[in-house]
C-alpha positions as CSV (number, residue, x, y, z in Angstrom):
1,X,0.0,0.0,0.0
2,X,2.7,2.6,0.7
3,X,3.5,2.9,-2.7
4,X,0.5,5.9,-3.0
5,X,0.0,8.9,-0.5
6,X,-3.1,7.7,2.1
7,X,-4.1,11.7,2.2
8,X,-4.9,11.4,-1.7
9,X,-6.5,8.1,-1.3
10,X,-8.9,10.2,2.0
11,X,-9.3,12.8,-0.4
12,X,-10.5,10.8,-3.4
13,X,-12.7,8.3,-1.3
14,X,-14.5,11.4,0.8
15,X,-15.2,13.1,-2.3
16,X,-17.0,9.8,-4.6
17,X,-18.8,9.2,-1.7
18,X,-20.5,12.4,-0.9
19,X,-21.4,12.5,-4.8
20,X,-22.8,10.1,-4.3
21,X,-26.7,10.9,-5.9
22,X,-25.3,13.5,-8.4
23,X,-24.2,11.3,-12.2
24,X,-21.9,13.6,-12.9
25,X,-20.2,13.9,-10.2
26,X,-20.0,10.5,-8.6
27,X,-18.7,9.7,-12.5
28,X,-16.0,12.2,-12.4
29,X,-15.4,11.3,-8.8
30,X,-15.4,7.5,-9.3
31,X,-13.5,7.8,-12.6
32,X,-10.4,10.0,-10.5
33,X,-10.7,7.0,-8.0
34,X,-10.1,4.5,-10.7
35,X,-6.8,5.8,-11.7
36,X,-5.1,5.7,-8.0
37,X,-3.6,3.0,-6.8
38,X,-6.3,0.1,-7.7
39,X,-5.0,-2.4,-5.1
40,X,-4.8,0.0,-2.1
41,X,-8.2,1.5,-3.0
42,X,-9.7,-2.0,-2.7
43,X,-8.4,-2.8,0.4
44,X,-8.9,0.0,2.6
45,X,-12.8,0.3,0.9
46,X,-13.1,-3.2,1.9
47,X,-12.0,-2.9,5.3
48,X,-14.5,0.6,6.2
49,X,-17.0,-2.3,5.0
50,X,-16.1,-5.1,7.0
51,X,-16.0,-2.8,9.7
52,X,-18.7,-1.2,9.5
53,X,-20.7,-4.1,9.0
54,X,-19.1,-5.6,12.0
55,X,-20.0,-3.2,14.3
56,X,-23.9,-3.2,12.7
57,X,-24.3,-6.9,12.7
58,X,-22.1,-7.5,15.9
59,X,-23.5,-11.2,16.5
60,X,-22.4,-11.9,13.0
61,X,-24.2,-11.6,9.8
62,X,-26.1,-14.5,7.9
63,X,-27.4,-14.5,3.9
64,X,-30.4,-12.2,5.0
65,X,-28.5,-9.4,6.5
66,X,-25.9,-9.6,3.3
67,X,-29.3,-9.5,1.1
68,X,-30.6,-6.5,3.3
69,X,-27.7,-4.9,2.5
70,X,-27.5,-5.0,-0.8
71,X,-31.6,-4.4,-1.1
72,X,-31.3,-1.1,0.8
73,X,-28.0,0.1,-1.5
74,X,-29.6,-0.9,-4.2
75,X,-33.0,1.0,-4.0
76,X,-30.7,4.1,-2.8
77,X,-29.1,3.9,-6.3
78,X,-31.5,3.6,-8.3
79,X,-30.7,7.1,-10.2
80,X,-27.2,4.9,-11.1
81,X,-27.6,3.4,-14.4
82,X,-24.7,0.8,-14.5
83,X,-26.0,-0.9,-11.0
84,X,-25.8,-4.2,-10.8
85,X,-27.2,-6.1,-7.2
86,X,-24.8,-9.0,-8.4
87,X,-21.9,-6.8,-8.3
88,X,-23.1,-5.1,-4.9
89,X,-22.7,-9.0,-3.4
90,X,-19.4,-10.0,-5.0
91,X,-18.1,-6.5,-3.2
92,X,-19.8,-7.1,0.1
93,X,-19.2,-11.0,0.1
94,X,-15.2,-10.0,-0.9
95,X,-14.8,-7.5,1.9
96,X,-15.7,-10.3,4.4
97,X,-13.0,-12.2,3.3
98,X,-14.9,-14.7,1.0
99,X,-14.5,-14.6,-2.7
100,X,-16.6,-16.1,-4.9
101,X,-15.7,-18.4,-7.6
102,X,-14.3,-16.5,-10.2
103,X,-16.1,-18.9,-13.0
104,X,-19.3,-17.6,-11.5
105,X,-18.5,-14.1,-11.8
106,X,-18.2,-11.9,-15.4
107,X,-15.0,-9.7,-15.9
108,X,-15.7,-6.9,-14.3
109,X,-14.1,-3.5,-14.7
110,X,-12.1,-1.9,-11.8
111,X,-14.1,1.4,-12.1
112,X,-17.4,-0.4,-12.0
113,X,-16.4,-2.7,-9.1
114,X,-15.1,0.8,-7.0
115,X,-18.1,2.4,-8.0
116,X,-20.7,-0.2,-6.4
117,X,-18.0,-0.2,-3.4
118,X,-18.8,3.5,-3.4
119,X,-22.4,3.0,-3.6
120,X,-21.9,0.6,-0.3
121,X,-19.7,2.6,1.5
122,X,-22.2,5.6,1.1
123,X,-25.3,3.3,2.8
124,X,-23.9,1.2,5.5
125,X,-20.5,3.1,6.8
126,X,-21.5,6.9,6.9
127,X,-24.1,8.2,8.3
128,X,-24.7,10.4,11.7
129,X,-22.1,9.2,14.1
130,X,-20.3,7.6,11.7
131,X,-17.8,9.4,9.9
132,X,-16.0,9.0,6.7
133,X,-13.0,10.2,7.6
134,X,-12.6,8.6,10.8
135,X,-13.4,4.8,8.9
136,X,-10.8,5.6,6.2
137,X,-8.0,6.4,8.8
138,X,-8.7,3.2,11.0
139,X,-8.4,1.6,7.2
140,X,-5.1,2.9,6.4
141,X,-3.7,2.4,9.8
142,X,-5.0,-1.0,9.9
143,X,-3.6,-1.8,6.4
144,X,-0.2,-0.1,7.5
145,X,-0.2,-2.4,10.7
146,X,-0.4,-5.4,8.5
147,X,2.1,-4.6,5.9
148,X,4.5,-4.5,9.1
149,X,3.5,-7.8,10.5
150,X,5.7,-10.8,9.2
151,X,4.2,-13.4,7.5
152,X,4.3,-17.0,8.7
């Protein structure tokens, strides 16, 4: 992850996500996202998702809550025209660690995939109480901490 400045990736992420609801500017947003650093983009997203699904779902989550999720981002997006539920569970299901069989799932494009993470990261990690800000520094700190942890 180190090889792009966090502050840029902060800056990028809080911006998509408060377009979120505006085309253009979740596009232009989303489209500047798409040309960081595609790997650490992916993980810290995923990780303000586990997280904050974590702390929702604190006795664990089962195939309903997973399907709430994705219902309630879903109906919130409606105004974007490439959505795709199918992508919204390959993201959520991914950030919890689980990927699906990659025979089951069509290429997808790195701008589409960030753009329904977007799209998730909007509904279930920010809200009142919950900032966006304070998610994506746990993220890169977390991140951070595990690059300096050997590996067995």
């Amino acid at each position: 992850m180190s090889s792009a400045d966090p502050t840029t990736l902060v800056r990028l992420v809080t911006r998509a996500v408060e377009a979120v609801g505006d085309a253009p500017a979740f596009a232009a947003a989303s489209a500047d996202l798409a040309r960081f650093d595609a790997e650490q983009a992916r993980v810290v997203l995923g990780w303000v998702l586990r997280q904050a699904l974590e702390e929702r779902h604190p006795d664990g989550l089962d195939a309903d809550d997973v399907r709430d999720a994705v219902a309630a981002t879903a109906r919130a997006a409606a105004w974007f025209e490439a959505l795709d539920p199918r992508i919204l569970v390959v993201v959520l299901v991914a950030a919890l660690g689980e990927h699906p069989d990659p025979e089951e799932i069509p290429r997808l494009g790195h701008e589409l995939v960030l753009q329904h993470s977007l799209l998730l990261v909007h509904d279930v990690a920010t809200g009142p109480g919950r900032p966006l800000r304070r998610a994506l520094e746990a993220a890169l700190g977390e991140v951070r901490r595990a690059e300096t942890m050997e590996m067995p």
